[in-house]
C-alpha positions in Angstrom: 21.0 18.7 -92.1 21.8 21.7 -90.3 25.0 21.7 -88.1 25.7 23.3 -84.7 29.0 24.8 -84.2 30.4 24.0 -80.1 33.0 26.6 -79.4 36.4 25.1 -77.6 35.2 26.3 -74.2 32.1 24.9 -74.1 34.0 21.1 -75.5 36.6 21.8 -72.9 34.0 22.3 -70.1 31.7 19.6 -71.2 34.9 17.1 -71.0 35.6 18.3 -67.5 32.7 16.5 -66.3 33.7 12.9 -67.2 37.6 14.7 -65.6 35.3 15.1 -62.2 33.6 11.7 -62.4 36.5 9.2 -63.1 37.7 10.5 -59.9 36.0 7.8 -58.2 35.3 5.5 -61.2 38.6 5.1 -61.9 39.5 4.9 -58.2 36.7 1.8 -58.4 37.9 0.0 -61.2 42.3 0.1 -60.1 42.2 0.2 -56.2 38.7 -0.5 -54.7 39.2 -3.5 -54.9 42.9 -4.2 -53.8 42.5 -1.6 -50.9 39.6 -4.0 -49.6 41.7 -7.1 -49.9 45.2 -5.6 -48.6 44.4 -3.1 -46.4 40.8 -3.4 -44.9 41.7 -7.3 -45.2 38.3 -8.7 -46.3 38.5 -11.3 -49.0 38.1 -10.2 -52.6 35.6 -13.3 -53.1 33.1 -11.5 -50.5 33.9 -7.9 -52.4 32.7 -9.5 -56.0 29.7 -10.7 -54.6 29.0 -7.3 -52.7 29.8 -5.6 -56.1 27.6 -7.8 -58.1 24.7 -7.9 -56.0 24.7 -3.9 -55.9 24.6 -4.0 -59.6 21.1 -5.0 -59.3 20.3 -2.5 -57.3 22.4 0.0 -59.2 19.9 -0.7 -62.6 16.5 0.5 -60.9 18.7 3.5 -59.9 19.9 4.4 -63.2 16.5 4.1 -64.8 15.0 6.2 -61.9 17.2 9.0 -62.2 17.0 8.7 -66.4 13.0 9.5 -65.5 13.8 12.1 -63.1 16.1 13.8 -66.3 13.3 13.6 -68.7 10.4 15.3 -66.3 13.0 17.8 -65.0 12.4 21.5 -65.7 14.3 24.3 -64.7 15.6 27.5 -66.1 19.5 25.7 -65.9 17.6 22.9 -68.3 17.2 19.0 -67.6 20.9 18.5 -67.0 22.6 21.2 -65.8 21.0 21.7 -62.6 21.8 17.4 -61.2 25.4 18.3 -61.7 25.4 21.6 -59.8 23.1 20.0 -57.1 25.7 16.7 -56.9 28.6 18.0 -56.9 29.4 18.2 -53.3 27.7 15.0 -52.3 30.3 13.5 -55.0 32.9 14.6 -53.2 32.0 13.3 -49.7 30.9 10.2 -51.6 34.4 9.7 -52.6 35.8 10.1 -49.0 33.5 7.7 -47.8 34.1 5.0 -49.8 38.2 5.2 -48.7 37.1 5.2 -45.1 36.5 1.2 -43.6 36.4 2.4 -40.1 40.0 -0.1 -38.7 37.9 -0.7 -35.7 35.0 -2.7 -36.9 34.9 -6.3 -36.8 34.8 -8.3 -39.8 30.6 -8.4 -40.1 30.6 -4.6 -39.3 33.2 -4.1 -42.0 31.8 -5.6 -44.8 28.1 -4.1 -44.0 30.1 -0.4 -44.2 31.5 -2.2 -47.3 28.1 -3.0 -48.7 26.3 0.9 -47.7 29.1 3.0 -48.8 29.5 1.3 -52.3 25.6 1.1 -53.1 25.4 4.5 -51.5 28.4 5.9 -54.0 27.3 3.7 -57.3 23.7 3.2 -57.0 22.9 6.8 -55.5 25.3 9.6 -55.9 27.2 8.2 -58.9 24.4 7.7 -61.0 22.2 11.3 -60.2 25.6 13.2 -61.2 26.2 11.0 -64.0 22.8 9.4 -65.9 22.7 13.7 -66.1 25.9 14.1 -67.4 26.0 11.7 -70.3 22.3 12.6 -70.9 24.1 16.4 -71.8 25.7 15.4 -75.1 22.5 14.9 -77.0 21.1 18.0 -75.3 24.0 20.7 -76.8 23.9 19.7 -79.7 22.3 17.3 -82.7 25.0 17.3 -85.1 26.7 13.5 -85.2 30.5 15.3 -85.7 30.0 17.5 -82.7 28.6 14.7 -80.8 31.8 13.0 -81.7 34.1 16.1 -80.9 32.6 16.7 -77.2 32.7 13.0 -76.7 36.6 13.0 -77.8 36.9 16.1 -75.2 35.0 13.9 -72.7 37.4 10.6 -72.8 40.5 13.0 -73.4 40.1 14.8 -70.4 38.5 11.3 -68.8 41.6 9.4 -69.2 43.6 12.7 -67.9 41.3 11.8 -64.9 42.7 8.3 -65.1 46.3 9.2 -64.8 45.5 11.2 -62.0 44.4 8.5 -60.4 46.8 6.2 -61.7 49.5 7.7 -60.9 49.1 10.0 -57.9 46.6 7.5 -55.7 49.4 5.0 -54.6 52.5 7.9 -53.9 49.6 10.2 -51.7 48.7 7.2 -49.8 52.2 6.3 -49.0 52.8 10.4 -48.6 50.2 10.5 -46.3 51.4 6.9 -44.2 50.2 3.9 -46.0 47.4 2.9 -43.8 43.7 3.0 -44.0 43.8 6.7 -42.6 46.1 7.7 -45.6 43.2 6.5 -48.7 40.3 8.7 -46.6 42.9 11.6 -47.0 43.9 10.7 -50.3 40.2 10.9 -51.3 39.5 13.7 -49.4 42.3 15.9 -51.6 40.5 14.3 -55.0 36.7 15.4 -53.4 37.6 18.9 -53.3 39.0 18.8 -56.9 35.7 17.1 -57.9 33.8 20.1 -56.8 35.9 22.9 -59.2 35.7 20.4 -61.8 32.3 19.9 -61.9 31.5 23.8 -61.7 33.3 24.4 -65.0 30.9 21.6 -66.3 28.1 23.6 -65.3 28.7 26.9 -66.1 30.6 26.5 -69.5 27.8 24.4 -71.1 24.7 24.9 -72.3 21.3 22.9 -73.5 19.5 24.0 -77.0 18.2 20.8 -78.4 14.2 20.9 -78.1 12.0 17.7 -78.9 10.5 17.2 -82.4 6.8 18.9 -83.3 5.5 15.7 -84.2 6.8 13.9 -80.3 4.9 13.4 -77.9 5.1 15.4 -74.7 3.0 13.8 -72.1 4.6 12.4 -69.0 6.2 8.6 -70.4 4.9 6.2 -67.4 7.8 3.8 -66.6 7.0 0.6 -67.9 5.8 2.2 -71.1 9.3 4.2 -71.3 11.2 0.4 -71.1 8.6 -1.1 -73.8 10.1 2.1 -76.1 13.5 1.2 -75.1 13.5 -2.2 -76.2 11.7 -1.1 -79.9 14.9 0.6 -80.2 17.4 -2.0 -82.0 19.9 -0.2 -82.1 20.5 1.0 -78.3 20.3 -2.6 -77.4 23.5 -2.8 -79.7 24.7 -0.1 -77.8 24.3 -1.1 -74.8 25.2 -4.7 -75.1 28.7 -3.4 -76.5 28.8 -1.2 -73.6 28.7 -3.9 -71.3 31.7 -5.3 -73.3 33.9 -2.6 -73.1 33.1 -1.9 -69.6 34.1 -5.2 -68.6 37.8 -4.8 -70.7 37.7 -1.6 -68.4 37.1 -2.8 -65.0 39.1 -5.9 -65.8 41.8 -3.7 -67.5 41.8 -1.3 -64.1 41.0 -3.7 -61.7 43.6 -6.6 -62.6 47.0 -4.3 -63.7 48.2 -3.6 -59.9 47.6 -7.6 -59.2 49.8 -8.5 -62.7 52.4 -6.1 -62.0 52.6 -7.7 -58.3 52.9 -11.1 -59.5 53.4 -11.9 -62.8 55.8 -8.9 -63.6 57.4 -8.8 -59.8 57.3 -5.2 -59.5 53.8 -3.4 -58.3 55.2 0.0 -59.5 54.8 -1.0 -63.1 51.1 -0.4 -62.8 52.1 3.5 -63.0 54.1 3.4 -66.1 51.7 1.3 -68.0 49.0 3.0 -67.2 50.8 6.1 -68.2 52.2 5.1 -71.5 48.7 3.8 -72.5 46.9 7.3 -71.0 49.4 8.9 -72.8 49.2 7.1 -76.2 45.1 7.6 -76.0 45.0 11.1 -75.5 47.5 11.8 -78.9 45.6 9.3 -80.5 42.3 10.8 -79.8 43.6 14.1 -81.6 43.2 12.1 -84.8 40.0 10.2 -84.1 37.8 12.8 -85.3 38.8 13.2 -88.7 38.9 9.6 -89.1 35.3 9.2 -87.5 34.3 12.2 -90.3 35.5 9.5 -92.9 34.7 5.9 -91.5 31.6 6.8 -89.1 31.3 5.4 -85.4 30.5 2.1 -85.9 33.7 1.3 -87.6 35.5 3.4 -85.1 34.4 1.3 -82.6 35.8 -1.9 -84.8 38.9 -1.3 -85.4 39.1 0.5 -81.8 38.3 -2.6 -80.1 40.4 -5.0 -82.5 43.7 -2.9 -81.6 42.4 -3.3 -78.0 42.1 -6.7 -78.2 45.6 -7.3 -79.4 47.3 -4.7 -76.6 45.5 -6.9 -74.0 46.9 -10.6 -76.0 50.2 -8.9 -76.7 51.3 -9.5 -72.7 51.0 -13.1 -73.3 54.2 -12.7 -75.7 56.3 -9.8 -73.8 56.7 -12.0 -70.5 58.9 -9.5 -68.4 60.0 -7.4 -71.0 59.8 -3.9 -70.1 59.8 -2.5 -73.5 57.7 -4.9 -75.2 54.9 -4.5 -71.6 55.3 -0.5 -72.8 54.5 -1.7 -76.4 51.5 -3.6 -75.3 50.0 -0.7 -73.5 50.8 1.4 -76.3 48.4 -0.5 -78.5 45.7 -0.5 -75.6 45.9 3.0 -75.3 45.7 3.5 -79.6 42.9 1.1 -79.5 40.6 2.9 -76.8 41.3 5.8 -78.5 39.3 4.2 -81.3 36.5 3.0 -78.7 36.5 5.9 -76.6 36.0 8.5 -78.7 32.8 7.8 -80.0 30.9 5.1 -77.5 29.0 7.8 -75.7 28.3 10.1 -78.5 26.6 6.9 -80.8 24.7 6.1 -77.5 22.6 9.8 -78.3 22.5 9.1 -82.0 19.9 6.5 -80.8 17.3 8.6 -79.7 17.0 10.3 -82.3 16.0 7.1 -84.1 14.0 5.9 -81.0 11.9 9.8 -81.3 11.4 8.6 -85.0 10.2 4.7 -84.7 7.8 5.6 -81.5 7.5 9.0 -81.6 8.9 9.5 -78.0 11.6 11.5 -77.3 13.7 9.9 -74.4 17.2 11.3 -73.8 17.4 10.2 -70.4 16.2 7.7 -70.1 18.2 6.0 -73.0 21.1 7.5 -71.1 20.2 5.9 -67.6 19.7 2.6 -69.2 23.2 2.3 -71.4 24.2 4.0 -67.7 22.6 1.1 -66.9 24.6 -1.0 -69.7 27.9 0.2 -68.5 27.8 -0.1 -64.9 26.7 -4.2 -65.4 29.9 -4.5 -67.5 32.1 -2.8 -64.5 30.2 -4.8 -61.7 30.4 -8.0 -63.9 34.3 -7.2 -64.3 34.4 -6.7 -60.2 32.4 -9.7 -59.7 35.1 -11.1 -62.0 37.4 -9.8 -60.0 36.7 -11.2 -56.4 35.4 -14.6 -57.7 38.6 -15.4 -60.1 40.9 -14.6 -57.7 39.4 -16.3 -54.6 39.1 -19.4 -57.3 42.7 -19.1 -58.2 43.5 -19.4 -54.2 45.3 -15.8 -54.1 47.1 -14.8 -51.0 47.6 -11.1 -50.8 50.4 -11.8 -48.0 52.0 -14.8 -49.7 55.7 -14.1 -51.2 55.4 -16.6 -54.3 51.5 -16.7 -55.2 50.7 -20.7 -56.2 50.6 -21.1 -60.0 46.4 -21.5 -60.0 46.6 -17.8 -59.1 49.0 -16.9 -61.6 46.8 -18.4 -64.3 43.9 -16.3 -62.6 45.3 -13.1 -63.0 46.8 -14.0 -66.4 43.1 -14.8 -67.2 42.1 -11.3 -65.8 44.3 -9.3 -67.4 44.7 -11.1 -70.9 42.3 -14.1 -72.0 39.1 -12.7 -70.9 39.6 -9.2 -72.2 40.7 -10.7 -75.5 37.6 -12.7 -75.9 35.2 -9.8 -74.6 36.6 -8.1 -77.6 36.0 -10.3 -80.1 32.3 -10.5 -79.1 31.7 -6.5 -79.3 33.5 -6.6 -82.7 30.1 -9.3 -83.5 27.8 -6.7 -82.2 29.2 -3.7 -83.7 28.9 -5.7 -87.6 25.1 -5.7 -86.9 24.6 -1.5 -86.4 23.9 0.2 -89.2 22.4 3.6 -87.9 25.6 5.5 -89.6 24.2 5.2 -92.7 20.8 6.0 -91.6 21.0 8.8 -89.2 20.9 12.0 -91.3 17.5 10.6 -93.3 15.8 10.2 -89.4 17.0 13.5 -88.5 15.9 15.8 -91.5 12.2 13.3 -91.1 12.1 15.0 -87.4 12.8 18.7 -89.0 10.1 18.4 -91.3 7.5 16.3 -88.8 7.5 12.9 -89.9 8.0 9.2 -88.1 8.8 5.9 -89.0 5.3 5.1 -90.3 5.4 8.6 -92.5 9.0 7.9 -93.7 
């Protein structure tokens, strides 16, 4: 097969986009929800239904804009062009979101709750990003490379998470600690967006063309989800995508609540976010040597059993500061593992899907594990709000009753565990590793599945 070589630049720039976007996803998944509940004061079992519900809404969205991908023509490609056109709206997107008007009544409140987040997720999130992740399978072919620019993508997305992370909390307090202080927060992190996303767009570029033998008429959208689902091994993908993305949003969402009240001191979210960050991005250096050797697939195995025992780990350390460090330590080795190549193996599926049905879909595919991943966040959300409203929590209580203890604990330990063990049952069933090079030197010389 031949291979494509990506120069640094072009990795670094690609990587910058997932740097723009975690801006607000990572501002979703660690403080959405606690600035609803503790400083716009609406209860997080109200925010987890909002959150849910928009994730319904959120999957027409994604497949939409996967469509809109695959018919888009321009002389910037199918990609390129969403990300220059979004970038601004991304930024004031992000503002918005941070900006509960303290005014409003409760009602009023939680409809500016319910616009602004479908308006940011379902709308402006997905047209920067279903374009974005579509990208990867359009510079290049090669499986390594794919693996390489998505190891520059989740490096330079987790730098975006300790952004985040760690400056969010200090500019809000910086700025006075009231609702006024997260719209200028957000406002500081829009304008970044903008310069990052630039770099995205004029460092990369898009060479892959569709196979002689795939078909080039205009895929009609119920016919484009019948292809999707004859394609075993993005249901895989996206099923384990789901998984991960509910460790995530769980992972994000739950730290500031367990550092609150299980460990005592809120600040802790910071270092163990950092140590974690920290311990991913030298980890990831590694990764692609070891994904060369083992393949994705059993990246993603061990990635997610290291994982699995950071998250069960807390249940040991109780308050011990350097065994909480340890335990973050091993969450940050083990999404190194996941992370580095659970976006590249979602475009290693259509080449197979261009081989069994002779469409070529790279959007689309994209939009729907889009699709994949935003259900796992919302579901983690949803988990969010409904857990702790079931576990009674009182954001202005002193001592939190012991049902919401167990609630957090659940959060922030049990149900990521178990998540984890149930994408490690997925994983053992994907064996397109093995099979990928065969499918791609088939499309070089013209044939299909039924040829093959």
């Amino acid at each position: 097969m031949e291979t494509t070589k990506i120069s640094i630049k072009e990795r670094f720039a690609y990587g910058c986009g997932d740097l723009g976007c975690n801006i607000i996803y990572s501002a979703m998944s660690s403080f959405l929800l606690f600035y609803y509940t503790d400083y716009v004061k609406v209860s997080a079992l109200t925010i987890g239904t909002i959150m849910l519900i928009s994730r319904l809404f959120d999957g027409v969205t994604d497949l939409i804009m996967g469509v809109i991908v695959d018919r888009t023509k321009s002389r910037f490609g199918k990609c390129r062009p969403w990300i220059l056109r979004m970038a601004i709206p991304f930024a004031i997107a992000a503002v918005l979101l941070f900006s509960v008007p303290s005014g409003l009544g409760e009602n009023a409140k939680i409809v500016y709750i319910f616009i602004t987040y479908n308006l940011v997720s379902s709308v402006v999130y997905t047209a920067i990003n279903v374009p974005y992740s579509t990208l990867n399978a359009l510079i290049t072919q090669d499986q390594y490379e794919r693996s390489v620019l998505s190891i520059f993508r989740m490096t330079l997305a987790t730098t975006g998470t300790l952004i985040i992370t760690n400056l969010t909390l200090p500019l809000v307090e910086f700025f006075g600690d009231n609702l006024s202080a997260w719209t200028k927060t957000f406002a500081v992190f829009g304008v970044l967006s903008i310069v990052i996303f630039l770099i995205t767009f004029a460092g990369t570029k898009e060479r892959v063309k569709p196979s002689a033998k795939s078909k080039h008429e205009k895929l009609p959208f119920l016919k484009g989800i019948k292809v999707l689902f004859c394609n075993k091994y993005w249901l895989m993908i996206t099923l384990t995508l789901v998984c991960i993305f509910i460790q995530y949003s769980l992972n994000g969402g739950a730290a500031v609540y367990y550092a609150k009240v299980v460990l005592h001191n809120a600040k802790l979210v910071g270092p163990m976010n950092l140590v974690a960050s920290v311990v991913q991005i030298i980890a990831m250096f590694f990764t692609a040597f070891i994904i060369k050797r083992i393949g994705k697939r059993n990246m993603l195995i061990i990635g997610a059993i290291v994982y699995g025992l950071g998250f069960g780990m807390f249940q040991f350390v109780g308050t011990n500061y350097f065994g909480i460090m340890f335990a973050s330590a091993l969450k940050g080795i083990g999404n190194a593992g996941i992370s580095s190549c659970m976006f590249a193996i979602v475009s290693d599926t259509i080449e197979y899907g261009e081989w069994k049905t002779g469409y070529r879909t790279e959007g689309l595919i994209n939009s729907a594990s889009s699709f994949g991943f935003k259900v796992g966040n919302g579901l983690g959300s949803a988990m969010l709000g409904w857990i702790l409203a079931l576990g009674n929590y009182a954001e202005n209580a002193a001592v939190q009753s012991a049902s919401s203890v167990m609630a957090i604990k659940a959060l922030f330990i049990y149900i990521p565990v178990a998540v984890a063990i149930l994408q490690i049952v997925i994983m053992l069933f994907y064996k397109l590793d093995k099979e990928y090079d065969g499918i791609v030197e088939d499309l070089r010389n013209g044939k299909d599945a039924k040829e093959a």
